[in-house]
N, C-alpha and C positions, 0 to 999 in steps of 0.2 A: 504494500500500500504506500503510495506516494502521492502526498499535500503539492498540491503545487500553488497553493497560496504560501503555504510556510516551507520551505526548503527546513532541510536539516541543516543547522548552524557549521557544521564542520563541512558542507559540500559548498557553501558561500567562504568562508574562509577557503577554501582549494580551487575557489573561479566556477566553480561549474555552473555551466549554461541554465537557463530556466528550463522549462519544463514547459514550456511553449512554441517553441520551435527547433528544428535539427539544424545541430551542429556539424559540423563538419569534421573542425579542428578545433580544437580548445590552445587558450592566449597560455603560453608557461610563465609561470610567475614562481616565484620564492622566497617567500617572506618572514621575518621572525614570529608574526601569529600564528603561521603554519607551525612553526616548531615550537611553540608553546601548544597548540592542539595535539600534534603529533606525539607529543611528551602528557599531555593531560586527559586528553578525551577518553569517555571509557571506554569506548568502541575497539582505541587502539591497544588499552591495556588489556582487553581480552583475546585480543588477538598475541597481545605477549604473553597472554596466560597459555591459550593453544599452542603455541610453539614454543612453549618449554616445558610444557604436556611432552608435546613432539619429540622433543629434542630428548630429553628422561628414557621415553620408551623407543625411540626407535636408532641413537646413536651408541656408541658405545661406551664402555663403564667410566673409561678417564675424562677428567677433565678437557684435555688438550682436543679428544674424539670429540665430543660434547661441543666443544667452539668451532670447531671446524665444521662441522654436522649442521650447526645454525648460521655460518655463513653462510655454505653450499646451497640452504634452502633457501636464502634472501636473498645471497648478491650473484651466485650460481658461479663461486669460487672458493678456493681455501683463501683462508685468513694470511697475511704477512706473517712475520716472525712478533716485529712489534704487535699488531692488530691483534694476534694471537694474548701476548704478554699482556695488553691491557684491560685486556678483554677477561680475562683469567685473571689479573690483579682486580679488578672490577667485584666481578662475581665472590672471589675470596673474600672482600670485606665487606660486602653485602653478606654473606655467610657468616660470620663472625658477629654482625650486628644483630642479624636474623635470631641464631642461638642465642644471645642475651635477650633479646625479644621477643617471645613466640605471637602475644596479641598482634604485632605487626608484620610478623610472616602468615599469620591466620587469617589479618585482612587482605595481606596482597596475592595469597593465592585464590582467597574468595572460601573461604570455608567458617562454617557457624562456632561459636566457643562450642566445646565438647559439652555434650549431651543437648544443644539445641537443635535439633535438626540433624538432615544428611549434609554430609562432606560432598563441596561441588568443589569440581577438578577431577586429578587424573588416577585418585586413589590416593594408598599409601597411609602412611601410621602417623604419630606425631615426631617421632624420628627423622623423616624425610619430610617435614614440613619447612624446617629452611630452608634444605638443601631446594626445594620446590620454589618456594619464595626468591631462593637468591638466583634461580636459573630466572624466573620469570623479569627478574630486573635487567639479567643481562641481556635478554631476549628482547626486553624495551628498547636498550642501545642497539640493538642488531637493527631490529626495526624504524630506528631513527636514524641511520647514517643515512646523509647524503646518497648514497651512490643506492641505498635499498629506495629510497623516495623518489627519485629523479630518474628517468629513462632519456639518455642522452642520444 
């Protein structure tokens, strides 16, 4: 279902055309509200909740698999060596926060305090709840680079 009196806020921040007539080609713009949205919107943070759903079950157990695994599916290449480093420096201290945390890995992966409700995500015990939480953050930066946003 699509308002074409009201547009969704995040498709006028990114130009899109009304809903009244066909486009052809859409104008490229880049602008730092984009990446305020891009960084904010919850549309996009469940989309970094899926692809670190993804990335958990279907890359392999290390780390280093794991980054490279969510490049391949965003920028449809391996990570640099740096890219790699800080991307894994990233995640690590998002993990470390997470563990002292658990109410704020519990909100970012989207699941109820225990005993209210079912667990929404990709499963898993309270054990893998940061580890969940701190992929899902590095999966926001995958999903916010430059090159994942832009089609050159």
């Amino acid at each position: 279902f699509v308002r074409r009196t009201a547009p969704y806020p995040m498709l006028t921040t990114f130009d899109a055309p009304s809903r009244e007539f066909c486009t052809v080609r859409r104008v490229r713009t880049n602008t730092p509200l984009q990446s305020l949205t891009t960084l904010n919107d919850p549309s996009f943070f469940d989309a970094a909740r899926a692809l670190a759903g993804r990335v958990l079950r279907e890359a392999g157990p290390s780390r280093e698999e794991r980054a490279d695994y969510a490049f391949r599916l965003c920028v449809a290449r391996r990570p640099g060596a740096e890219e790699r480093a800080r991307l894994l420096a990233f995640q690590g201290e998002q993990l470390e926060r997470l563990r002292r945390d658990p109410e704020a890995a519990r909100a970012i992966v989207g699941e109820p305090e225990p005993g209210k409700g079912s667990p929404a995500g990709d499963g898993g015990g309270p054990a893998d709840l940061p580890e969940r939480a701190a992929w899902t953050m590095a999966a926001n930066v995958v999903l916010n680079l430059d090159e994942t946003l832009t089609k050159e």
